[in-house]
N, C-alpha and C positions, 0 to 999 in steps of 0.2 A: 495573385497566384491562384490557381487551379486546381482543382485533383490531379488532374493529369501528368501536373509537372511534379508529382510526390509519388516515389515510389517505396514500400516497404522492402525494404534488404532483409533477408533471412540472414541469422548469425551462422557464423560456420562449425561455430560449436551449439549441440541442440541443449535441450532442459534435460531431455533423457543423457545425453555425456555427463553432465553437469550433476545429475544426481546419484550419475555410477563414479564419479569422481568423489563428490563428498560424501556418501553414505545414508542421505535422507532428499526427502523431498522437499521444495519448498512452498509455500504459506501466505497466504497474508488472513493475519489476526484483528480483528476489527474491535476496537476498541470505544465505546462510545457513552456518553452519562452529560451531565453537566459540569459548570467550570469547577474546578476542585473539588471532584468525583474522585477524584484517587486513577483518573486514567494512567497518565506517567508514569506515576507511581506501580501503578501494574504491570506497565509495560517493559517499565525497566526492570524491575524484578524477573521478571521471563526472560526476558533481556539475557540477565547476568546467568540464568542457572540454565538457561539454554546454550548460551557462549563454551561456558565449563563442560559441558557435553560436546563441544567438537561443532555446533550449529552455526550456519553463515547465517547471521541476525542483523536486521537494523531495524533503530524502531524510529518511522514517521510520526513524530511530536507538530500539533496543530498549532502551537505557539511558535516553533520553531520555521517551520513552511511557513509563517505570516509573515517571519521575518526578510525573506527573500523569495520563494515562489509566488506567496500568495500577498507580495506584501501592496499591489494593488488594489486588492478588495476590499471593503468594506465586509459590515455587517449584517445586510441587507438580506432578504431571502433569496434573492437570486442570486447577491454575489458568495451565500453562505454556497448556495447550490452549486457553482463556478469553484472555488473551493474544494469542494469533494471531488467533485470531476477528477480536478487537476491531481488530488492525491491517489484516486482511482488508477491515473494515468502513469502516474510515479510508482504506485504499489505493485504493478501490471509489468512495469518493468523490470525490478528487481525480482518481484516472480519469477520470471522466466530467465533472471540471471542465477537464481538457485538460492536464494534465501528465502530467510521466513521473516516474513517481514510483520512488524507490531507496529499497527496504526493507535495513536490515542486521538482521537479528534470530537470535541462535539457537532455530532453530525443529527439534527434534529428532526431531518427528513428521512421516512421509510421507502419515499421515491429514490430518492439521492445515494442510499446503501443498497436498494436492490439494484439501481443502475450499473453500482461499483460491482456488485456479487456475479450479473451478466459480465461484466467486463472481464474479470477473472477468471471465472469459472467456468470448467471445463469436466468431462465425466472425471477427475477424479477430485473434484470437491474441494478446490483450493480458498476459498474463502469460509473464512471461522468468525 
């Protein structure tokens, strides 16, 4: 398959609908340390007292992605790198479906989170 034959569909609903519907903007929260850092743990806590305020949340868990997205990769530097990508791509989406999205993932490359922060980010600063 080609480029050619892939084309991006625009939604019929924008990000701007979607944040004069819910009341806030959406996010993605980047969450990053070593294995049992307390990422999870942080993230669900935001999680829960962001929910209670009315916030459209999910949080991308990097154990959880290995079990079905990512569950091809290894541990390799480039499949860690393959990896973030993928959740770059995931957290990109839900962006622009109007959540705030909480990543916990050990992401151990500053290439690999600036790539996701380009992917994201747009003049109003959606990556945290």
């Amino acid at each position: 398959m080609t480029e050619e034959n892939i084309k991006w569909h625009d939604s019929s609903i924008t990000r701007l609908d979607r944040i004069q519907k819910t009341g806030h903007h959406s996010a993605v929260i980047w969450l990053t340390g070593l294995s049992g850092s307390g990422k999870s743990t942080v993230a669900n806590a935001v999680n829960v007292k962001l929910f209670e305020r009315n916030v459209s949340t999910y949080v991308l868990d990097g154990d959880n992605v290995r079990h079905g997205l990512c569950k091809d990769l290894s541990f390799s530097d480039k499949d860690r790198e393959e990896n973030i990508r993928r959740i770059g791509e995931v957290a990109n989406l839900f962006l622009d479906a109007g959540f705030v999205v909480l990543t916990a993932f050990v992401s151990p490359f500053r290439a690999d989170r600036n790539r996701v922060r380009e992917l994201v980010n747009n003049p109003k600063k959606d990556f945290i």
